[in-house]
C-alpha positions as CSV (number, residue, x, y, z in Angstrom):
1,X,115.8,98.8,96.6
2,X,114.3,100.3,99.8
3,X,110.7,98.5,99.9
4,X,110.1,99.6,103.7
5,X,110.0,103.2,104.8
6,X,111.5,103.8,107.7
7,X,110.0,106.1,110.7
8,X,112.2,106.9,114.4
9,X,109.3,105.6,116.9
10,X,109.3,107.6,120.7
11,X,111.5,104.8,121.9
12,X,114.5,105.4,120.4
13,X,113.7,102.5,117.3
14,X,111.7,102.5,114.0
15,X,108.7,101.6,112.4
16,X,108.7,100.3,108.9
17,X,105.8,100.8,106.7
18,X,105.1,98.7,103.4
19,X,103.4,100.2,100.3
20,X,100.2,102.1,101.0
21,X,99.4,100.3,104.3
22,X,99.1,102.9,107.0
23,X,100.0,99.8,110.1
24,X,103.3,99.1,110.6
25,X,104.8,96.3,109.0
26,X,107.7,95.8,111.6
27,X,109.6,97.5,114.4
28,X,113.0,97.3,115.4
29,X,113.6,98.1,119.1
30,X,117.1,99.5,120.3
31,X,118.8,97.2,123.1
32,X,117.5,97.9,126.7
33,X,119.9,98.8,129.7
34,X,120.7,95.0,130.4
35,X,120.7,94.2,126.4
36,X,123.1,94.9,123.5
37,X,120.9,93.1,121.1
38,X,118.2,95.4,118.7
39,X,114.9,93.0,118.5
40,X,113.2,93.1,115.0
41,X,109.1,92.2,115.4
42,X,107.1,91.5,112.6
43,X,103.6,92.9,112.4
44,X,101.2,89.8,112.5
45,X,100.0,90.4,109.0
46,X,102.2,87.9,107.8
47,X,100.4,85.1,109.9
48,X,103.5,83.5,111.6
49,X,104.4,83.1,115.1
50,X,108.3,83.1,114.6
51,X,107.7,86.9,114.3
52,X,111.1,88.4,116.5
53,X,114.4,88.8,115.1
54,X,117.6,90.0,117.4
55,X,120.9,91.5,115.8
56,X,123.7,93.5,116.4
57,X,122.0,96.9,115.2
58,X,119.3,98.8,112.9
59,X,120.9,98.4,109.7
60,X,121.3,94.6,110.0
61,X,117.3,94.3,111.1
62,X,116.5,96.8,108.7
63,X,117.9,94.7,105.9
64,X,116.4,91.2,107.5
65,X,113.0,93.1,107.5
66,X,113.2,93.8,103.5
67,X,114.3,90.2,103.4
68,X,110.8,89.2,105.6
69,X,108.7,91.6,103.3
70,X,109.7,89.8,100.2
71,X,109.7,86.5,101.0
72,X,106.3,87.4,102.6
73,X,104.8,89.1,99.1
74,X,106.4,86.0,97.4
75,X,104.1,83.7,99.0
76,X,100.8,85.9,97.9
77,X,102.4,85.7,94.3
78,X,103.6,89.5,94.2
79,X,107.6,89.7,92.8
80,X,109.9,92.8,93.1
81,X,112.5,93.0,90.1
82,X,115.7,92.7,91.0
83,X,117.3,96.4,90.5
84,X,121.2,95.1,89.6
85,X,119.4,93.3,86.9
86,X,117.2,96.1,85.6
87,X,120.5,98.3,85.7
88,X,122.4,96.1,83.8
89,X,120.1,95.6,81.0
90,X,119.6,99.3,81.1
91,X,123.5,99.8,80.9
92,X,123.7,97.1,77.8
93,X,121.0,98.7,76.0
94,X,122.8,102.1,76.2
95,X,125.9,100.8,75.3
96,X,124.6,99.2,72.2
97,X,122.7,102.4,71.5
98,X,126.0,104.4,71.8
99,X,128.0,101.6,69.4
100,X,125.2,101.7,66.9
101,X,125.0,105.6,66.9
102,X,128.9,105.8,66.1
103,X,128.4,102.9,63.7
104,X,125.6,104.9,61.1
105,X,127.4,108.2,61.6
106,X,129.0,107.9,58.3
107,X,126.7,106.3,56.1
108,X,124.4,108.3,54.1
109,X,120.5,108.3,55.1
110,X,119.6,106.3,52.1
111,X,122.1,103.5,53.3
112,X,120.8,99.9,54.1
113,X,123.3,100.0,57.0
114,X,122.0,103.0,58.6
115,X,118.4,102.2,58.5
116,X,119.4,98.8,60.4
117,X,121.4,100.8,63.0
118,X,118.3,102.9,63.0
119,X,115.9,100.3,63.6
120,X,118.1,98.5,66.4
121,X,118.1,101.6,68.6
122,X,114.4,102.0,67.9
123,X,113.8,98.5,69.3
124,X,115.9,98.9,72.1
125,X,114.3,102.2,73.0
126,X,110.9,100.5,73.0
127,X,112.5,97.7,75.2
128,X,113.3,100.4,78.0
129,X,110.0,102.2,77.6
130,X,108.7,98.6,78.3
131,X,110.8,98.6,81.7
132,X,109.5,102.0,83.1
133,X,106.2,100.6,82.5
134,X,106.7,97.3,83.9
135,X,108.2,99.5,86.8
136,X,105.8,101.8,87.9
């Protein structure tokens, strides 16, 4: 999950920008002539003074700065789900949705079996309506 959006700044690097704040949460800054190393600096909202990363390239600090951001909105309290997670449950729901749908196909409406099957995709259902909420 992307929780930093990414901006090209005039110097050849990015800014990163988290949530609705319009500052800049980080930077990443290309290597100079005499360098080979991209520098990653933290915004000073966080409070720290370790606030400078170096690695081998934009993709590696871009992925340490999502790493920064939520270790830094853990320790206000906030949480970010983890999307593999979500996905999965996501995936078993519909896969027990699809097992129960081919399960009542041939049973009768009036059938005790088929009102079960019924009521377990119901509840499911209402589970992932629960997880778009929770999400957005």
């Amino acid at each position: 999950m992307d929780l930093i959006r990414w901006q090209d700044n005039d110097f050849g690097g990015y800014l990163g920008f988290a949530g609705t704040l319009p500052d800049w949460f980080c930077q990443i800054w290309k290597p100079d002539r005499d360098g080979d190393e991209w520098v990653l600096q933290r915004s000073a909202m966080a409070g720290r003074t370790d606030r400078v990363r170096y690695g081998s390239g934009a993709d590696e600090l871009k992925a340490r700065a999502e790493e920064l951001l939520r270790e830094f909105a853990a320790s206000i309290g906030a949480v970010f789900p983890d999307e593999e997670r979500w996905q999965a449950l996501r995936d078993f729901i519909a896969a027990e949705n699809a097992a129960d749908e081919e399960f009542r196909q041939p049973f009768h409406e009036s059938a005790g079996l088929w009102r079960q099957a019924d009521a377990a995709i119901s509840a499911r259902q209402s589970v992932l309506l629960q997880m778009s909420e929770l999400e957005s």
